[in-house]
Steps between C-alpha positions, in 0.01 A plus 500: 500500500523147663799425657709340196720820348424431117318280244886450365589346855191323496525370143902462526557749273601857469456829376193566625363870540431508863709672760587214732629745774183678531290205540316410814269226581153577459174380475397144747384150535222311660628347815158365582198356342176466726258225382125459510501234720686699766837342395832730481778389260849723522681600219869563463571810219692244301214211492392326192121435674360208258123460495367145427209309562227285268280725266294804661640476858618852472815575356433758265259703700796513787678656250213715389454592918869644562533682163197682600621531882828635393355789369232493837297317731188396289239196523730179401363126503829280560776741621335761780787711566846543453843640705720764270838572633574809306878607433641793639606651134364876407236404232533877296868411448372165400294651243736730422745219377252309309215684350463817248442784723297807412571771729212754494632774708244432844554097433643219331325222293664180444433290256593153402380126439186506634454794675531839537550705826473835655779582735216647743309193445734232660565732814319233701683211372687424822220503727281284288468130618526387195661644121194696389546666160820392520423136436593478138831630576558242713325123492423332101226304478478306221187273391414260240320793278710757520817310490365496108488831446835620650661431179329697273669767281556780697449894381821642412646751719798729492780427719436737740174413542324288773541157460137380588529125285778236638548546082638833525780398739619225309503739190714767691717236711771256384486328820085454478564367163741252532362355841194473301611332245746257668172359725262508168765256339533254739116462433433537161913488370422847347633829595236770558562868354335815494351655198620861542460578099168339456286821534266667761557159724786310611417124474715212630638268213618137499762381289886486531733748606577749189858513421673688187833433349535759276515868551281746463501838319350694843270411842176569266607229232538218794231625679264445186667155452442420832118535477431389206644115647290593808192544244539145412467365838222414694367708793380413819180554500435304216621174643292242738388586846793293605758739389321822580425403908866381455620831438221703659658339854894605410403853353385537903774338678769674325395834684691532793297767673244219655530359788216241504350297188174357516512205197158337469583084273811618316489187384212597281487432106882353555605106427638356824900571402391869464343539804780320698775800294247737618522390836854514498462862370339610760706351748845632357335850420358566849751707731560431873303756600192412251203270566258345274185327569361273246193271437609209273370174398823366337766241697731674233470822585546393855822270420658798277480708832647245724760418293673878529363615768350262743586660849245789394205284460218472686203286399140585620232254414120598490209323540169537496179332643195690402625858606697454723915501387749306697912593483787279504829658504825273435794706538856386287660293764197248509474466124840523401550156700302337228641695243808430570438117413571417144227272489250710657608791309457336160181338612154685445480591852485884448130427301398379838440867622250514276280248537191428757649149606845286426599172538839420583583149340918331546460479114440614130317182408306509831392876429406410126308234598289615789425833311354344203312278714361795762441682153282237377320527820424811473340505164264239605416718772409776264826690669819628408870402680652796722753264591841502429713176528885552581790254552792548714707297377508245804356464846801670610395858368067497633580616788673834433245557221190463709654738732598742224118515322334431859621833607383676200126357591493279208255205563766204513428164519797206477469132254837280648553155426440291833871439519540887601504335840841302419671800625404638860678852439290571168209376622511685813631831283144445293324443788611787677420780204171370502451595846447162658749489801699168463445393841117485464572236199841312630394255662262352276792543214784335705229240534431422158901521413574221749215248362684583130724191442678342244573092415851666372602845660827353597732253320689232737875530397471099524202438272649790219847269465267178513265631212825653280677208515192266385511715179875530515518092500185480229749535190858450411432823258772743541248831441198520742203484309248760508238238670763452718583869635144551515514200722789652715294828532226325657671306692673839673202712449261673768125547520384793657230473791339776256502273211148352547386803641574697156379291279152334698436797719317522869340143405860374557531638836501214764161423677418653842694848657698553167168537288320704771771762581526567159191568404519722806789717367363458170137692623695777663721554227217473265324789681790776396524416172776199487365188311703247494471199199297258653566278250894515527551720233376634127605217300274288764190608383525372121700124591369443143801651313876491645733732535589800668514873503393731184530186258241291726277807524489522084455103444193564745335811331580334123367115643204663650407840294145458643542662856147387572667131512415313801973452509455862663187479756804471811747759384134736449386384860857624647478847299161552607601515804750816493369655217323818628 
């Protein structure tokens, strides 16, 4: 046994038929994993390990390599080896506890889910490197096709007899059945039950709970009441693919015995608020002293995991160039700094990990704009996008997510406004997590700063009262007018030295060292992926319609449907040039 004492601690509940005092912790985990490209990644025996990456980097077959490992060292494409740190626990009394055991006189065969074992048979077990023949006692590995078969009616047994189908221990077990049934509602908002009465199988049925109020004359009469309701119901394996993988993957983690799950897309056949409850499952099910590795494509299986557990995870991103696979591993303190942002959290920044390139835009309208237009390029091209757009919600927050997704490998390239120079610390922050050290660009950017000036950037005390009091004096009126506050406003008002900058672009910078030390810091900036507006910013590029943010981005699209229109030959130029 691992080292929880029961599935009734475990599931909160009690009653359960295990002798807690006699448990000891058995089985292991993988402390190590040993790449193909000569990279080691360590393992704590309470990681989450989270496999992403774009399609056909590897995920899967990593699984694939240290299920097969486990069992022992065999010719693997992603993963080439792995470290087991076996518990100290006696593995016979393990057996003992949880199997059906046969004793025939010169041996003893035990039997159970998924294997079967001759006491003379796991002698070696100790001195193996890895589980051996004990593998299926101790690691679950899950995949897409079994996942929906797991559910299937299983043969009916007698009590006694060895339970060799998750089926038969929610049949024999309150506790099974319940914690089975609570995480199947907060899916599908149906309980799950057991079919005991329906025959030579036990199926699982959907439907709610069965409750009585009256009595009955004995057990038999209920009994018979009971299944015929159950008759009515509909059984698992009848239902969508959704529903079966859904319950194929808790029918597995319910078993308390493993101590490592291998889950290969859990998010498979499930709508996205399914998969993010089934990565909450599998957060809340897994003990301290379990690990799981899984292979997902889903930013809601990943969010369901980091919102209940997200000290345990550990994300690895794979990529792949030809044959050769590269790793990325961004452990929880990293990524919870942008998770912990509301804004980031909310945003789509978890799809990120699985796309081939992303574009980090300050916002919404920006990102909806560019990626229709780098779309369109694409199709001309006789290509698809593998781009992902993603805001962040200000200039403010580009910094912490480039760092975030650069050190998960993910091909990141930055879209500011030219005003992200208006404040040195962001800039410099941006700058920085794109690798560029600041002092290599400083000088050129304190340069173009000091050239920036403004007609208005300060208001003379003097020439404020002058101005108010020519309106003040303009009417006997005892209300202002609204001409007249406007009037007032203007007369105290500012203008940025960014002002013409924002709206005109680099043409507005000043003649001479201003316009060459930019387009100094521009180049280098340019060559790690940061591409500053040239033109000021978005709403620059179509001067033809007014406005601002999402509502000037849908005047432009419904005013010009035809994206072949000469209105977008600048704004196609400017994508061109950091669209991969």
């Amino acid at each position: 046994m691992v080292c929880w004492k029961t599935i009734g601690e475990r599931f909160g509940m009690q009653n359960t038929n295990i002798d807690t005092e006699e448990i000891v912790e058995n089985g292991g985990y993988i402390s190590k994993l040993f790449l193909n490209n000569g990279k080691e990644i360590d393992i704590n025996k309470n990681d989450i390990v989270i496999f992403v990456g774009p399609n056909n980097a590897g995920k899967s077959q990593a699984l694939k390599d240290i299920y097969e490992i486990c069992e022992t060292k065999k010719p693997s494409i992603v993963v080439k080896d792995i470290k087991i740190v076996k518990h100290a626990g006696d593995i016979k009394m393990f057996l003992e506890n949880i199997s059906t055991v046969n004793d025939h006189g010169t041996y003893k065969n035990y039997e159970g889910l998924g294997y079967s074992f001759a006491s003379h048979s796991i002698s070696g077990y100790s001195r193996d490197k890895y589980y051996g023949s004990a593998r299926s006692l101790f690691v679950a590995y899950l995949n897409t096709l079994n996942r929906l078969t797991m559910s299937n009616p299983a043969n009916l047994i007698s009590r006694k007899a060895a339970k060799k189908n998750p089926i038969h221990y929610v049949a024999f077990d309150r506790t099974y059945r319940e914690w089975l049934s609570e995480n199947f509602k907060q899916a599908f908002s149906k309980e799950l039950m057991p079919h005991t009465l329906n025959g030579s199988n036990i199926p699982l049925c959907i439907g709610d709970a069965v409750k009585f109020d009256k009595d009955f004359i004995d057990e038999q009469e209920r009994m018979e009441e009971y299944a015929a309701i159950l008759d009515t119901y509909k059984q698992v394996q009848e239902q969508g693919d959704g529903i079966k993988s859904f319950t194929g993957i808790l029918l597995y983690l319910m078993l308390d015995y493993y101590c490592t799950f291998l889950i290969d897309e859990p998010e498979s056949f499930l709508h996205p608020p399914q998969a993010n409850i089934m990565g909450r499952i599998i957060g809340k099910t897994l003990r301290e002293n379990q690990q799981a590795f899984i292979s997902t494509h889903s930013e809601e299986i990943i969010k369901g995991l980091l919102d209940v557990c997200p000290e345990r995870i550990k994300i690895v991103r794979i990529t792949r160039e030809e044959d050769v696979n590269e790793f990325s591993v961004l452990e929880n303190e990293k990524f919870n700094e942008v998770w912990n942002d509301p804004l980031l959290k909310y945003s789509n920044i978890m799809t990120s990990l699985f796309h081939k390139n992303v574009i980090l835009c300050e916002s919404d309208s920006d990102c909806k704009f560019y990626s229709i237009i780098e779309n369109y390029i694409k199709q001309l091209e006789g290509k698809y996008s593998e781009t992902l757009f993603i805001h962040c919600g200000g200039k403010h927050r580009m910094a912490k997510t480039a760092t975030a997704l650069k050190a998960l490998n993910v091909n990141v390239k930055l879209v500011p406004d030219i005003d992200v120079m208006n404040d040195e610390k962001v800039f410099k922050g941006i700058v920085e997590a794109f690798g560029v050290e600041w002092t290599s660009i400083q000088k050129d950017y304190n340069t173009v700063v000091s050239n920036l000036h403004s007609p208005k950037e300060e208001v003379k005390r003097n020439d404020a009262k002058t101005n108010i009091n020519r309106v003040l004096d303009s009417s006997t009126n005892k209300v202002l007018s609204k001409g007249e506050i406007k009037s007032i406003r203007e007369a105290i008002a500012t203008i940025s030295k960014w002002d013409n900058i924002k709206k005109a672009g680099c043409a507005s910078l000043p003649a001479g060292n201003a316009t060459v030390s930019f387009k100094k810091m521009d180049g280098i900036l340019r060559t790690v992926g940061i591409y500053m507006v040239s033109v000021g910013e978005l709403e620059c590029f179509v001067k033809e319609v007014g406005g601002h943010g999402p509502e000037w981005a849908n005047t432009v699209l419904e005013t010009y449907p035809d994206l072949d229109n000469e209105v977008y030959d600048e704004v196609k130029k400017f994508v061109k040039q950091f669209s991969s």
